[in-house]
C-alpha positions in Angstrom: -57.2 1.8 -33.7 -54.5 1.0 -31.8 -54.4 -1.5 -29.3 -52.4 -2.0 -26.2 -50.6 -5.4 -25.6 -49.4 -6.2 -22.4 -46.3 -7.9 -23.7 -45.4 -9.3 -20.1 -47.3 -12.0 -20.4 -48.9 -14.3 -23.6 -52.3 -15.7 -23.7 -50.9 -18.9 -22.5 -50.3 -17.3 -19.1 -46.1 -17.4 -19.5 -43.6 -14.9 -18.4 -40.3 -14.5 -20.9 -37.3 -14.6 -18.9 -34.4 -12.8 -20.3 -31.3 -14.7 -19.1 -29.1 -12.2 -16.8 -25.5 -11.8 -18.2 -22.7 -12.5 -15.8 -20.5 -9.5 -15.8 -18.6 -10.5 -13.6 -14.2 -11.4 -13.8 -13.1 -14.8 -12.7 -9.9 -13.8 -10.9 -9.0 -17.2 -9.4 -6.9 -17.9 -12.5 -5.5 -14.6 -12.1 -4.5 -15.2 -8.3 -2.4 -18.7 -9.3 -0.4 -16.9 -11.5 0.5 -14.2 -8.7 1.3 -16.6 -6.7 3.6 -18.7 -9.2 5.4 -15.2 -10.2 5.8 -14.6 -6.5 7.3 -17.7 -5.5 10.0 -17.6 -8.5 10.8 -14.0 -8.0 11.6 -15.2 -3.9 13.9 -17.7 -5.1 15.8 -16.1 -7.6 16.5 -13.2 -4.6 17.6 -15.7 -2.6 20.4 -16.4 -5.1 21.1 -12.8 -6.4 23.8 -12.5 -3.2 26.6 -14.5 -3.3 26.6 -16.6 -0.2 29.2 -18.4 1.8 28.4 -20.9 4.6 29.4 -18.8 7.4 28.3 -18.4 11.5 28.1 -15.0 11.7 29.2 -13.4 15.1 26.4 -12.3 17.2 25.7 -8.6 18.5 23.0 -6.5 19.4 23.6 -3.7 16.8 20.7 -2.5 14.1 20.3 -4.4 11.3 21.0 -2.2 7.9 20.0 -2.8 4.6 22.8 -3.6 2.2 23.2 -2.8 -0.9 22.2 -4.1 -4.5 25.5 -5.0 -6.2 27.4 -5.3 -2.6 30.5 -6.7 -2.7 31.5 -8.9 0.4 34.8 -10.0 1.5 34.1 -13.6 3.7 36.7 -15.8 6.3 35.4 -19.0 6.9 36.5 -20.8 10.1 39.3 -23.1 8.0 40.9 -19.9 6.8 40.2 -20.0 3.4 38.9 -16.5 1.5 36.1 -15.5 -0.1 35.4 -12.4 -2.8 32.2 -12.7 -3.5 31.1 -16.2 -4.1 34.8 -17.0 -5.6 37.3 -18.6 -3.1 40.8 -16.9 -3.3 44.2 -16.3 -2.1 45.1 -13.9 0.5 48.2 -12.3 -1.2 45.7 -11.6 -4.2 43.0 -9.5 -2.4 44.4 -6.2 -3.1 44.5 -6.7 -6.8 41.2 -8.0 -6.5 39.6 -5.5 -5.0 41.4 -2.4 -6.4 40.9 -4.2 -10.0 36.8 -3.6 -8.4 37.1 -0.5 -7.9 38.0 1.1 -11.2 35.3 -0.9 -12.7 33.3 1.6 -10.9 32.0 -0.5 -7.6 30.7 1.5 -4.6 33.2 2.6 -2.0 31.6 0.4 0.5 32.2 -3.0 1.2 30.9 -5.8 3.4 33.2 -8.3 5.2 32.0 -11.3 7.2 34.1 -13.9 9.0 33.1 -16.9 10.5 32.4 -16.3 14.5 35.1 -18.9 15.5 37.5 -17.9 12.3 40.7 -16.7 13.8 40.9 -13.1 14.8 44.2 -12.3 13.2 43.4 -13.1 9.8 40.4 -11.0 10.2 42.0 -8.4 11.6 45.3 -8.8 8.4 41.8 -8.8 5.7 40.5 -5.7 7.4 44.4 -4.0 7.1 44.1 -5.6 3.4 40.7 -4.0 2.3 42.2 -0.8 3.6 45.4 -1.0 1.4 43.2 -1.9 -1.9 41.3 1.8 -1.3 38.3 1.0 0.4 37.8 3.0 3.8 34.1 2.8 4.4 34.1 -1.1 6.0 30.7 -2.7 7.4 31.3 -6.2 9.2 28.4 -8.5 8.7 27.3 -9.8 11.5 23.8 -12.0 13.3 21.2 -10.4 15.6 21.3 -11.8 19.5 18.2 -13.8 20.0 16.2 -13.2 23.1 16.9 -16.6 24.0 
């Protein structure tokens, strides 16, 4: 009654391929657009500190990690002041900086002076950082090179 077929092969002597399905993810596309969103998150950290064209004084101390919303007090070698990004006037640190303080700015702050800036003006900032409120003072400063 029944007969068996062997369906693996026809009378003509041909095998059916069945077409294998690629399962597989292409992820080069996928590995571009890392890379683009890595190189513009790179940049834009570069920019997020404020930064003033400064040679730092070398030294041979640790390097420690700074904060995120730091704020920095720089001296270049002319003199001139720096709060932040913003160039300013000596007599109106103070009032800068204790206006930073009450708007709820960490008790730490960063100053960096230029390694040939003159050593009494950093020395009258420093007394000036003090007198706005702010006792816990890092100075910025390079690593030695092993030169």
């Amino acid at each position: 009654m029944g007969m068996n077929v062997d369906r693996s092969s026809s009378s003509s002597g041909r095998r059916t391929r069945r077409r294998k399905i690629e399962r597989d993810i292409n992820v080069t596309p996928l590995v571009d657009v890392m890379l683009v969103l890595l190189l513009v998150f790179m940049m834009t950290a570069a920019t997020l500190l404020p930064v003033v064209d400064l040679e730092l004084p070398k030294t041979d101390s640790q390097a420690t990690s700074i904060e995120q919303d730091p704020v920095i007090v720089s001296i270049r070698q002319d003199g001139s002041l720096y709060l932040q990004d913003e160039q300013i006037f000596a007599d109106t640190l103070v009032d800068r900086l204790s206006a930073l303080a009450t708007k709820g700015f960490e008790e730490k702050i960063y100053l960096q002076g230029d390694a040939t800036a003159d050593y009494e003006l950093v020395v009258d900032v420093l007394s000036n950082i003090r007198d706005a409120g702010y006792s816990n003072i890092n100075l910025v400063t390079d690593m030695k090179s092993d030169e």
